[in-house]
C-alpha positions as CSV (number, residue, x, y, z in Angstrom):
1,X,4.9,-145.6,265.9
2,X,4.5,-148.2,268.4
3,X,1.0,-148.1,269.6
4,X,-1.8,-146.9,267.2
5,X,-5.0,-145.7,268.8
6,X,-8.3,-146.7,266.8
7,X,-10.4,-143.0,267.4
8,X,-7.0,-141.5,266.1
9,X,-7.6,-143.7,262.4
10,X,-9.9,-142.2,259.7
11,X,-12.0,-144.1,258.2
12,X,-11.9,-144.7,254.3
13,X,-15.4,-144.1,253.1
14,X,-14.6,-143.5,249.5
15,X,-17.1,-146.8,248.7
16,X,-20.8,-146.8,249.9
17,X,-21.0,-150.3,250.6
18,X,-17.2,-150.7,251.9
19,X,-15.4,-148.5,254.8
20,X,-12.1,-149.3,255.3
21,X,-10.1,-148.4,258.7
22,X,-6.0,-149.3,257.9
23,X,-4.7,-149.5,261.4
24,X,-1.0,-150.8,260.7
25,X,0.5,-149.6,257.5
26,X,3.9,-147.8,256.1
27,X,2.0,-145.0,257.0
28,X,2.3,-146.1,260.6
29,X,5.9,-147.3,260.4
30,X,5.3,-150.7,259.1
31,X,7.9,-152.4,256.8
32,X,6.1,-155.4,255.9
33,X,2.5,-155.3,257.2
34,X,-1.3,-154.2,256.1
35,X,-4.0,-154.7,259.1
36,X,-7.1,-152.9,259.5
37,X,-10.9,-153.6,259.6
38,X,-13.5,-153.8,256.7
39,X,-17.1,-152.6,257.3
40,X,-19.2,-154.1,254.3
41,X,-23.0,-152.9,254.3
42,X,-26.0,-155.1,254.3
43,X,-26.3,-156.9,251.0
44,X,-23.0,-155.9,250.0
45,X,-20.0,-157.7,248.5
46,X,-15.9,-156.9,248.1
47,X,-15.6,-157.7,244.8
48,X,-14.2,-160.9,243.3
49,X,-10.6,-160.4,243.0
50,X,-6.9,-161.9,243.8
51,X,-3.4,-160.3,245.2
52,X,-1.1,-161.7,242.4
53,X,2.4,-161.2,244.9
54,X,1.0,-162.0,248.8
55,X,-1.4,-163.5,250.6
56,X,-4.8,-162.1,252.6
57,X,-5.7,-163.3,256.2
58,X,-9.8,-162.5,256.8
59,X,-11.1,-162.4,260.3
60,X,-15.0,-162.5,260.7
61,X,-15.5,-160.0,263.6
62,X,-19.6,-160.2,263.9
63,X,-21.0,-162.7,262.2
64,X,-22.0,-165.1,258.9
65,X,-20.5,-164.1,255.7
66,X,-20.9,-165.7,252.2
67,X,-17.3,-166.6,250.3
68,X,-15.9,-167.5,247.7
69,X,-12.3,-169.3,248.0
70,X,-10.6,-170.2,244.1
71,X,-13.8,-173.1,243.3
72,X,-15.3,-173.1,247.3
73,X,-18.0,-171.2,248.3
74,X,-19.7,-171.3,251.8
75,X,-19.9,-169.5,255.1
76,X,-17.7,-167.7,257.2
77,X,-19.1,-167.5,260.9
78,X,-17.7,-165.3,263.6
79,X,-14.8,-165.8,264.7
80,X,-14.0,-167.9,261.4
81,X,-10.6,-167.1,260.0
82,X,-9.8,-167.5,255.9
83,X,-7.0,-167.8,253.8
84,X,-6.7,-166.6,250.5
85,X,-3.0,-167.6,249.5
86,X,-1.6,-165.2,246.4
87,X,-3.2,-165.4,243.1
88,X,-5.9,-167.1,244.3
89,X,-9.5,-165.5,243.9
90,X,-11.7,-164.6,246.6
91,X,-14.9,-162.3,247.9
92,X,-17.1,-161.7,251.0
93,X,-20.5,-161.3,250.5
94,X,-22.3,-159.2,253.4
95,X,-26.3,-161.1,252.7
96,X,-27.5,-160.0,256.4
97,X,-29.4,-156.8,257.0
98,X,-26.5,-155.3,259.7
99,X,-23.2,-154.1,258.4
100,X,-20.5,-156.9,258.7
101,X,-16.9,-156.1,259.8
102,X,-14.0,-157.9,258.7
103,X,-10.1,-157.8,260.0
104,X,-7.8,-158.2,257.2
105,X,-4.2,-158.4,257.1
106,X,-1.1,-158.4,254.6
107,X,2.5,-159.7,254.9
108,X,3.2,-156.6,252.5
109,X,3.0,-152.9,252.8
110,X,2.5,-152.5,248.9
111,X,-1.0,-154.0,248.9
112,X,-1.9,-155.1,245.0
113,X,-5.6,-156.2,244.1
114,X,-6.7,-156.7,240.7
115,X,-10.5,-156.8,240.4
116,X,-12.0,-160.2,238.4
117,X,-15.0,-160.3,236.4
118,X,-18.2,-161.9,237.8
């Protein structure tokens, strides 16, 4: 599938504070690529975690967003871009009062996250 249309994508809302819309995926054809959009509610976080095999590319779409990067912490802005490079671990931290929307993407169709303690 060539061209994916963003109405024809279902949003995830399995989490209350996190809906997830996976616009590239093997689902869609890919061989070696994860995209999509985060929405993360008002005072809400993605949990600390890492991606022990690949790589995640974060996109601020609408505004400030509180991070931590392995040891750095500070404050994604629109149109801000981070890297979190494999093994390395990282969370976005929603501390407005509007949902926040993120783009993420993966060099991998076989997305693996483990979930850190806090």
């Amino acid at each position: 599938m060539g061209v994916i249309k963003r109405k024809d994508i279902k949003l995830d809302e399995s989490s209350p504070n996190l809906k997830r819309l996976t616009l590239i995926s093997d689902q869609h054809g890919a061989g070696y690529l994860t995209f999509g959009e985060l929405i993360i509610a008002p005072g809400k976080s993605v949990p600390l975690h890492t991606h022990p095999t690949h790589e995640e590319g974060m996109y601020s779409l609408d505004g400030d967003l509180q991070y931590i990067l392995g040891d750095e912490t500070g404050v994604l802005g629109k149109g801000d871009a981070m890297l979190a490079p494999a093994g390395l671990k990282h969370k976005i931290t929603n501390a407005s009062s509007e949902p926040r929307r993120v783009m993420f993407i993966f060099p991998t169709t076989n997305v693996k996250r483990e979930v850190l303690p806090e």
